[in-house]
Structures are given as C-alpha cells and as structure tokens.
N, C-alpha and C positions, 0 to 999 in steps of 0.2 A: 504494500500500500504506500503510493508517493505521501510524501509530507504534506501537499497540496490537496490530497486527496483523501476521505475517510469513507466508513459507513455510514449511510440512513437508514436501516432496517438491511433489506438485502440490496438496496441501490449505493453506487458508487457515487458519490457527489462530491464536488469540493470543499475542503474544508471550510473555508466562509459560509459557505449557503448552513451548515448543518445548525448553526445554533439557531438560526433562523426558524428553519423547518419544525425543529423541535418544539421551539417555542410555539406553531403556527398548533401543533397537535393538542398542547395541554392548554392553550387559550381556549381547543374548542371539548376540550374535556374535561375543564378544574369544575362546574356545575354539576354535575354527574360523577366527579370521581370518587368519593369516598364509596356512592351504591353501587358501581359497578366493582368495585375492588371486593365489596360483598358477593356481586353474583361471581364475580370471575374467579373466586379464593375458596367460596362456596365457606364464605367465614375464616380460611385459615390464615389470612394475613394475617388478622388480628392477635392470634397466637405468635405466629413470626412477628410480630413487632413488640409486643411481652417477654419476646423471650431474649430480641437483641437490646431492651431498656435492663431485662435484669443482668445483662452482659456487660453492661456501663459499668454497673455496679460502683455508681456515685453516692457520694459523701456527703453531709450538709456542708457550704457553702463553697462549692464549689462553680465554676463555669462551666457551662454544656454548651455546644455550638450544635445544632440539627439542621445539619446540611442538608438543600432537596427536601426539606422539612413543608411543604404543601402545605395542605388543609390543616397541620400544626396537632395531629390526634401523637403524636409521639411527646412532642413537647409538654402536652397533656400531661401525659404519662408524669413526664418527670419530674414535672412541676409538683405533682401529688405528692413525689416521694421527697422533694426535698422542702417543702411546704412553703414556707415565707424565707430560708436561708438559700445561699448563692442566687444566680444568675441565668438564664436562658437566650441563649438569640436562635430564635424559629427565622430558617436564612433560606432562601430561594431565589433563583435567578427569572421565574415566570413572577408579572404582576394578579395577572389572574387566578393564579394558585393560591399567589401568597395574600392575595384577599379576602381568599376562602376561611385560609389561618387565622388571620387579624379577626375575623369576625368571630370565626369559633372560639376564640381564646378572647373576646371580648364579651361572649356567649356564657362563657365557662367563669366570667371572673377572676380572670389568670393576668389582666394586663399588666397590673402591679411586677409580677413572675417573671412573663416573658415579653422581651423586644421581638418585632419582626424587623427584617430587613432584607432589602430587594438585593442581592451580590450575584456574583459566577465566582464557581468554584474552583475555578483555576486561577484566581486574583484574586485573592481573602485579601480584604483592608484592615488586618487586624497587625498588631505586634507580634513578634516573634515571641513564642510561651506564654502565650494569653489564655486557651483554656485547659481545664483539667480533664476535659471527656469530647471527644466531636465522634457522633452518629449519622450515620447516613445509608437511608432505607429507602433501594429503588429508587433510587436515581444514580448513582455511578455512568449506569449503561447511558444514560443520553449525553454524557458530559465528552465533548468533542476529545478532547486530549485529557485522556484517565488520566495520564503521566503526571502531568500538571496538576493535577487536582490535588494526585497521593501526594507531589511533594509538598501544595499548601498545606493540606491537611499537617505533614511532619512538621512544616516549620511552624505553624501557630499553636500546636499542640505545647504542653508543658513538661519539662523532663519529671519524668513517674508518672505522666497520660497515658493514659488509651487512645485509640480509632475502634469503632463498631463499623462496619459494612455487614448490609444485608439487602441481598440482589438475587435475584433471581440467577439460575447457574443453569448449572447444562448436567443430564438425568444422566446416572449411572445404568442404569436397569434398563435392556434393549428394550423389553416386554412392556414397560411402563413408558418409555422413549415413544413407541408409535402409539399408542392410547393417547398421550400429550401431546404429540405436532398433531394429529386427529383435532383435537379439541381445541389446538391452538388456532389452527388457521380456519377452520371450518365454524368451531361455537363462538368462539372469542368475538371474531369480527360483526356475526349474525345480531352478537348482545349488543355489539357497540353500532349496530345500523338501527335495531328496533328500540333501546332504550335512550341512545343521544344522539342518535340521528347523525353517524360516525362512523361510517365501516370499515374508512381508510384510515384515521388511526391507530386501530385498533387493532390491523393487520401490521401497522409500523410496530406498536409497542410487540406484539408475539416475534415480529422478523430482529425487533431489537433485543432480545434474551439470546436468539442463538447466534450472533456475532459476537455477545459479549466475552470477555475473556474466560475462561473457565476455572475453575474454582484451583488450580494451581500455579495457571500463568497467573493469575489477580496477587498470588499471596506470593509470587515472584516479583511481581511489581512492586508491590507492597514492599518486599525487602529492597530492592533499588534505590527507593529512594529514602531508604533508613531507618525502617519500624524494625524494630527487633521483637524474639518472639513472636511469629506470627503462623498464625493458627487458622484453621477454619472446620464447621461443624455443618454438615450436611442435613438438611429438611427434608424429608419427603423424598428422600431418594434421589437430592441431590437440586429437587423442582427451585427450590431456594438453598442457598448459601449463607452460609455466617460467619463472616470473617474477623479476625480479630490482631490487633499489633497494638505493638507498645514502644514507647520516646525515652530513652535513658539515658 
C-alpha cells in the first residue's frame, strides 16, 4: 500500500479522501448508532465494553482520555466508577457523534465529570504524560494512519498508564469465519438500509473489520511505537479483540 494510498472498506482510495469519507459515514449514522450496535451485537457490545472499562482498571483521581468515545456510553461507565474524583475527556474526531455524547452525558448528569472534545487521533493536543488511562472502542479501524495514533496515544499517556483497544478483529474459527462474513455482508447492510436508511455504510463498517490489522500485527504495532507488555484477549472467537499495553 503506497503512503499516498490507504483503505476505505475494500476500496483503494487516497489517503486525503479517507478521513473524509469516514466522517461522511458516521455523520449519516451517529442518530441511529447506539440501536443498531444493539441489533448488530444482538447486545454483546455492551458486554465488550464492560469488560475493556474493567481492563482500565482506574483509580480515583485519575485522567481517562476515551478516544473515538461517540455517543460517550463508555465515559458513562467511568464516570460511575470514579464518581466526583479525576477527570474525563469523551474525544472524537466526528461532530455528529460527539453531539450525540454531549447530550447523553448532559442526559446522565455527568457534565461536571466529563469534557467532550472534537480532536483526531493522530494529533492529540495534549502534553506529553497527561493521562493515567486512554481507551478506545471501535474506532482504531477508521483512523487513516493506526501508526500515528499508537504513537499519540504513547506519548500522552503517563509513565505506569495503560492503552485499552477494543476493535473488532479477525475470527479464529473457519466454521464460525463463514456464518460471520454471511451475516456481515448480507444482515449487517439489510439492518443498516431498513433501520437508517444506510446500506452503504454499513457495508463500509463490515468491509472495514477485515482490513483491519489482526489481533497480532495490532499488538506489533503497539510495540513499535513503545507500549511495553502488551497483550490481547480474544471475544467471541476472536469477532472482537482486546488489546492491552503499558508506558514505563
């Protein structure tokens, strides 16, 4: 793949156009995303993202960065656990997404808790060891240059931080392999044509899990640009990944 050139799903495009496009898909899906991630998960997100908050495994007053943090039900989360101590910034590079956030979390009573703010994740405006924890669930795969992201993420993290990733990955199991591109390219799209009136998104987000790196090239990435220990735990047979590194 030329430097010039990246993925959009299974289309070759240049890299300019891709944050664009990206963005063009969740502008027409932040309205609808949280119930389709019901139908599409059949509920099991909601576990995969319980289970990469108790992967934080944060501390009262600590900072949390929830990168790709959308509709902000993660920030949620953490906000719970750490109650009225440290800090949150619910961060997303869509306005559309991240308006969905601001209101949930001005819904919930959490403004006090959490900032929102509009960034890309390859250019964090923050200081060098600024937070204690950075999360990011399902979204890695749209971010044009992973590279860049992994190494913001290392530099703004805090030496004794963590990174949490949790992406959708690529299936171990052949037998479970064709039942899931079945369902991905055929149900997936069908839900996103009769419920948001969306079918080509929908078809990008399924085309955009099997380009994504798979669950060893990521945690090689990962170490390239400096996370030490770094681990990953298989969902579902691999349908989701959870990745995990540490800043020392």
């Amino acid at each position: 793949m030329s430097d010039k050139m990246t993925h959009f799903g299974y289309q070759t495009v240049p890299t300019r156009e891709k944050t664009e496009r990206v963005a063009s898909v969740f502008r027409s899906v932040a309205n609808h995303y949280d119930i389709m991630n019901d139908l599409m998960s059949f509920g099991l997100h909601r576990f995969w993202k319980r289970l990469a908050v108790k992967k934080c495994a944060v501390q009262p007053n600590q900072s949390i960065l929830d990168l790709a943090g959308g509709t902000g039900d993660i920030s949620l989360q953490l906000a719970s656990i750490l109650k009225n101590s440290g800090k949150i910034i619910l961060a997303d590079i869509n306005p559309n997404m991240l308006s969905k956030g601001r209101e949930r979390v001005i819904n919930a009573g959490r403004i006090a808790a959490i900032s929102c703010m509009q960034l890309n994740a390859e250019a964090l405006p923050f200081a060098n060891n600024s937070f204690d924890r950075i999360i990011i669930a399902f979204g890695l795969r749209n971010v044009t240059h992973k590279e860049n992201a992994l190494s913001e993420m290392y530099r703004v993290l805090k030496p004794g931080g963590r990174v949490v990733i949790l992406e959708f990955s690529h299936v171990s199991s052949d037998i479970l392999k064709t039942f899931y591109n079945a369902y991905s390219f055929s149900v997936l799209p069908l839900l996103g044509k009769y419920v948001c009136d969306d079918e080509a998104s929908y078809r990008y987000l399924a085309e955009s899990i099997r380009v994504h790196p798979n669950q060893d090239t990521l945690k090689l990435m990962m170490t390239h640009v400096g996370f030490e220990r770094c681990e990953y735990q298989n969902l579902h047979s691999g349908i989701v990944a959870l990745h995990l590194g540490y800043k020392f």
